[in-house]
N, C-alpha and C positions, 0 to 999 in steps of 0.2 A: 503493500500500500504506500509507499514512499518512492518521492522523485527525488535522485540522486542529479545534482545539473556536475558537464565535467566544461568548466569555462577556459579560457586561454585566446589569444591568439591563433593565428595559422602558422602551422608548421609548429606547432606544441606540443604535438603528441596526442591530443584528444580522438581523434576518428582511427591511430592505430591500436590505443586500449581499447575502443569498442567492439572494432574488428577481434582483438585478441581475446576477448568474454565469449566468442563465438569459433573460438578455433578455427580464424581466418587468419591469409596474410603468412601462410607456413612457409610457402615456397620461396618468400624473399626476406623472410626474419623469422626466428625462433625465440620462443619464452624462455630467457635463461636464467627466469627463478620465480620463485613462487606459485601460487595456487590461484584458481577461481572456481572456488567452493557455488556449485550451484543445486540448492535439498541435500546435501550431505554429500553430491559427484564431483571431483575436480576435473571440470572440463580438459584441461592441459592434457591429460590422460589418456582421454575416451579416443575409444577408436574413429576414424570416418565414419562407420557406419552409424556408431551411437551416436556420433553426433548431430549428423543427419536427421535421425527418431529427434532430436530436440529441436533442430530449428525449423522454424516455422510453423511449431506447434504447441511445442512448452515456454521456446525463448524465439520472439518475434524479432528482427532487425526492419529500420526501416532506413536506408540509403540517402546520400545526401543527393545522389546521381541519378534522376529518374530515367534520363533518357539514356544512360548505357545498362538499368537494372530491371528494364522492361525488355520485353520481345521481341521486335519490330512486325516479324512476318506472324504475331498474334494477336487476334479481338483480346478485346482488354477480357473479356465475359469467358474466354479459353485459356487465358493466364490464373484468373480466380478457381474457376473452376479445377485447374488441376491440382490447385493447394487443397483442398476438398477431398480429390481423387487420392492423390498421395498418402497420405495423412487418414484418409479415412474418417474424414470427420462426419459427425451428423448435419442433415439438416431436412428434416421432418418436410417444410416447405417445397421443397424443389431445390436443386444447387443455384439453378438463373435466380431464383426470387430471392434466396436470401445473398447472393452476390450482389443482384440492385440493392437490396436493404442498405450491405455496407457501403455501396459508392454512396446512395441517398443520406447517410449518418456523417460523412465525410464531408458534405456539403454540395456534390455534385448535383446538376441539374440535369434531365430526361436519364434518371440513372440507366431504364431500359433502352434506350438508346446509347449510351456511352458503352453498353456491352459490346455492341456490333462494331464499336468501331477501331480503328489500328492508332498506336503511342503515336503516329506523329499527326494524328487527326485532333488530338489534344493540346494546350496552351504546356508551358512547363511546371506552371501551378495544377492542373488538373492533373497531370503526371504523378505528380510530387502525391496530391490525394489518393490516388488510386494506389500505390504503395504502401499508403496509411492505411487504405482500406483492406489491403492483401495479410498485413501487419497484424489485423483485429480478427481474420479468419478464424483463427484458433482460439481462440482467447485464451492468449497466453498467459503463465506464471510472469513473467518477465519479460518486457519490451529495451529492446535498444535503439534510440532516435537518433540515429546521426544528421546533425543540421537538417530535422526534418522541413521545417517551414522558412528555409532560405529562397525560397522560389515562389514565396504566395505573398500577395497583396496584404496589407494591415488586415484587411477586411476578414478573409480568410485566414488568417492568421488566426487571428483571434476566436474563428472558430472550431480551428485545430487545436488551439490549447486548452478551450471549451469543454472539446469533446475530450481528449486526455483528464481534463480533471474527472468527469463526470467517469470516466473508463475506471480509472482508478477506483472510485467510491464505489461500483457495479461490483466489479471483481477481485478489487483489492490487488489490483497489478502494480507488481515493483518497474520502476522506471528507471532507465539511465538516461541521461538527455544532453544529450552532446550538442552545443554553439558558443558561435563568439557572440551573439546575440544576449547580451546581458539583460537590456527589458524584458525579452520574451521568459530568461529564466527567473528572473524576481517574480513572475506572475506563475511561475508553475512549478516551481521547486521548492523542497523544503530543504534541501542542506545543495552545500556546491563545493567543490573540489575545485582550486583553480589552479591551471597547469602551464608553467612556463621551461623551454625547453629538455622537454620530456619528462619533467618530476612533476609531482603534488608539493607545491608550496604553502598553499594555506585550504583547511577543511574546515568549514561548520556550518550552522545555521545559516540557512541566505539571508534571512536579516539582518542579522548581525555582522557577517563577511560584509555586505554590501552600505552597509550602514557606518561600519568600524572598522574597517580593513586594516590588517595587522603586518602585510607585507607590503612593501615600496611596488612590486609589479602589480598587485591588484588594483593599489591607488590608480597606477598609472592607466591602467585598465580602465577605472573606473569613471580617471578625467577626461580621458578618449571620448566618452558618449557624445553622438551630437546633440546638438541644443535646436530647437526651432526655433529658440526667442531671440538668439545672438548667433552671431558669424564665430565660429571657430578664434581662439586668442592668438593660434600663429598663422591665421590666413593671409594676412597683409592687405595693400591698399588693394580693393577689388578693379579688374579692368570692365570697363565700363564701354561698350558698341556704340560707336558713332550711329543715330538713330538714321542720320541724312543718311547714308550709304545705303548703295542699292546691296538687293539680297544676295549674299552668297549663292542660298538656296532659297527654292520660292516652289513650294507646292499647294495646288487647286483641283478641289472639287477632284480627290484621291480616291477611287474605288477598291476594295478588292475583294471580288467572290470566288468559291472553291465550288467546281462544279459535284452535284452529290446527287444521286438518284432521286427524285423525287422534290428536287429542287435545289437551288446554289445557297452554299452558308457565306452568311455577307461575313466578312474579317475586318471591314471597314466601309466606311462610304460618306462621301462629301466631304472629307479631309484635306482644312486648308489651311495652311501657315506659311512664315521666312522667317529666315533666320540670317543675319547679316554677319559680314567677318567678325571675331570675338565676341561674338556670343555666346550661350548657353540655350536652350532648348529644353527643357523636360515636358514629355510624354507621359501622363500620369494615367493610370486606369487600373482595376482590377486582371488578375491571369484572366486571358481569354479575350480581352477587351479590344484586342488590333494593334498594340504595342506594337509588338516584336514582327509583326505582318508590313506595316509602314516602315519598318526598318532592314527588311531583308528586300522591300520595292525598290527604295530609294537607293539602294548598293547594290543592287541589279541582280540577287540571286532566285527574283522571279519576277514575272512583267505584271503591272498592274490592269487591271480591268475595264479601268476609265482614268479618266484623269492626265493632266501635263504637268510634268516634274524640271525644273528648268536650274542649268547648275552657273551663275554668273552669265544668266540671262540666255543660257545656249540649252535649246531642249535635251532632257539627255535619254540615250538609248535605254529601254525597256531591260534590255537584259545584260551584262555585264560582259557577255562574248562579244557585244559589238558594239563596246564602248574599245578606241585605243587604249593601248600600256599605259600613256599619261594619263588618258580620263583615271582610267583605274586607281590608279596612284593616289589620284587627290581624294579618294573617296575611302574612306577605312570603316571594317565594321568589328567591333569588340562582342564576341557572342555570348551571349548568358552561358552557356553550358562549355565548359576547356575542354571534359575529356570528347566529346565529341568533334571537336573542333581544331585538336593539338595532333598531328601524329602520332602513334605510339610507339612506333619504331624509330625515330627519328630524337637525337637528344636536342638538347634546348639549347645549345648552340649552332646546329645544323638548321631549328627551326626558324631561328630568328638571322642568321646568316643568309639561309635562301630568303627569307622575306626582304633583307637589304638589296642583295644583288638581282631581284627580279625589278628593283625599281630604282637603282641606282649605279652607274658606271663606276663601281666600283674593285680594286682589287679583294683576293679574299682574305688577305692580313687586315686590310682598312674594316672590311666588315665584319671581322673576329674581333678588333677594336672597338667598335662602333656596337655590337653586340656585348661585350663588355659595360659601354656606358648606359646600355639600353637597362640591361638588367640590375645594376646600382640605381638608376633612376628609381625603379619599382622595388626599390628597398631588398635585393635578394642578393645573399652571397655568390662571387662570382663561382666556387665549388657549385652552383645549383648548373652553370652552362653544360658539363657533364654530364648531367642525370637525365633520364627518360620519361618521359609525364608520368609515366604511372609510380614515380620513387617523389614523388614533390603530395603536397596535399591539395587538396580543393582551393585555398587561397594561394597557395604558389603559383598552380597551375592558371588559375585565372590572372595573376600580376603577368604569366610571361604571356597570355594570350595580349595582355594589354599592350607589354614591349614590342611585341610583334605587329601592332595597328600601327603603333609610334614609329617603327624602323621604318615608314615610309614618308615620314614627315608629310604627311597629308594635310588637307586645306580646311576636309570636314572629316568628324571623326562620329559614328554613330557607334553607343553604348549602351547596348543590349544588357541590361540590371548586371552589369559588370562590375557592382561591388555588396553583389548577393553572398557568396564566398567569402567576402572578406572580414 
């Protein structure tokens, strides 16, 4: 019945002890001490097989990553369904009716509709849900949340943490709740653990850690939050857009519908704004809302429906194959999701290297250099240029997706909830 929160920064070690509670993560690091006593078993132990019998039915995990911890080539309603099959669980109702039950408890709308349909027909928030929802199948002894609700709107937000308390009081489920999101854990936890490179620094009560903090990093932690009523104390003088200047960008009356059997799902429609050199832009709306739709039009990685998008007053081509290397260059897109988006084979100096030399005549000493400052910009030791996406964390991963937009010194820069991870 208790929610343990494990707080930290990125790259603290927080999402590899959760991993570790579930005898994940073997193949590139090993437990080299201690126990995780789970009803009197220490998981460290168990075989594959047993541990298997546990997850996803006595200990639930929910991922920070919806879109690489879902299926592609499955209805979301054939993903649910086989935690069911597997596992052997009851469900008196039917498997489909109580599958919508949990999307419909998660917050989803037309939950009998969202069965039929495939992970990328979904926002990354309704992703993020339906993991929640696959999570609750069992009704586990024990949930593991790694940054579950980095991907969802306040709105939803808040109804995920809703539903978690109310889960708790139903079943009396122990929680661990893994983020760097310290509102969200003041509101759902009762103790926190806060972890700075890779130890437990300080444990207790969340009221009192957060209230009284007893170590220099949690303060520091703590003074990090942002404020809505004041500007940040080291932001400095803000730059301020010449309002006379024509628009960088200038978009009117922006459609975008998805053709579907039985009629098109609008993504957007009548979407009109500019944004002039040095400005800022936010895009605000709930998951699902045409966010991340109006930002994959305008960088061309699909044509819109309707609408003229015009870049320094020059219409610009629909799709990014037939825009020139230059167009291309000046237009950068930072994705919500890294591991989708980073190669996995490929180390973060090779990624951010080819990203220089595809848009600058550069040698490739200059751009092992140049990659170098890329990656201290975004605050990462240069030791990370070595390593492979999948060895960095969720916040790593996403600072080097960011270096990577910057290595082409572009003109607009679109930021796809690119500091959800961090």
């Amino acid at each position: 019945g208790e929610i343990l929160a494990i707080a930290g920064e990125s790259g603290s070690g927080k999402s590899t002890v959760a991993q570790a509670l579930l005898g994940l993560g073997q193949q590139s690091a090993r437990a080299a001490g201690g126990r995780v006593l789970f009803r009197g078993q220490d998981l460290l132990r168990l075989s594959p097989t047993a541990l298997r019998r546990l997850r996803g039915r006595d200990i639930a995990f929910v991922p920070q990553n919806p879109a690489t911890s879902l299926t592609p080539t499955m209805r979301i309603g054939a993903q649910i369904a086989e935690i069911f099959r597997y596992h052997r669980l009851d469900a008196p109702e039917g498997i489909d009716r109580r599958a919508a039950g949990l999307l419909e408890s998660v917050g989803l709308p037309e939950p009998a509709a969202m069965l039929r349909r495939f992970p990328h027909q979904l926002s990354g928030g309704q992703r993020q849900r339906v993991l929640i929802a696959m999570a609750l199948a069992g009704t586990p002894g024990l949930i593991i949340l790694d940054e579950p609700t980095t991907g969802l709107d306040v709105t939803n937000q808040a109804r995920i943490l809703q539903l978690l308390r109310d889960l708790r009081g139903r079943i009396s489920a122990a929680m661990v709740y893994v983020s760097h999101d310290l509102a969200a854990l003041a509101s759902i936890a009762d103790r926190v653990a806060v972890m700075q490179l890779g130890r437990v620094v300080e444990e207790g009560r969340i009221g009192e850690v957060f209230v009284s903090p007893a170590h220099p990093y949690t303060r520091r932690l703590l003074a990090a939050l942002p404020r809505m009523d004041r500007p940040p104390a080291d932001a400095g003088a803000p730059m301020v857009a010449d309002p006379a200047a024509a628009p960088l960008l200038a978009v009117a009356d922006l459609a975008i519908r998805y053709p579907r059997r039985g009629g098109d799902v609008v993504a957007a429609e009548g979407v009109s704004f500019a944004i002039p050199p040095g400005e800022t832009l936010a895009l605000v709306g709930e998951s699902g809302s045409g966010k991340s739709s109006v930002a994959r039009v305008i960088s061309g990685l699909q044509a819109p429906t309707d609408g003229t998008i015009l870049l320094s007053g020059r219409p610009l081509p629909g799709l990014s194959r037939r825009r020139p290397a230059a167009l291309k260059r000046e237009i950068q897109l930072v994705f919500q999701n890294p591991d989708a988006s980073l190669n996995p084979r490929h180390s973060v100096a090779r990624i951010l290297v080819r990203a220089i030399r595809a848009c600058q005549p550069v040698s490739r000493a200059e751009a092992h250099a140049r990659a170098a400052e890329l990656i201290a910009a975004v605050r990462l030791d240069p030791a990370h240029l070595d390593r492979l996406p999948r060895q960095l964390s969720g916040g790593q991963r996403q600072r080097v997706a960011i270096a990577r937009a910057l290595a082409a010194d572009p003109n607009l820069i679109l930021c796809d909830e690119v500091l959800s991870a961090l």
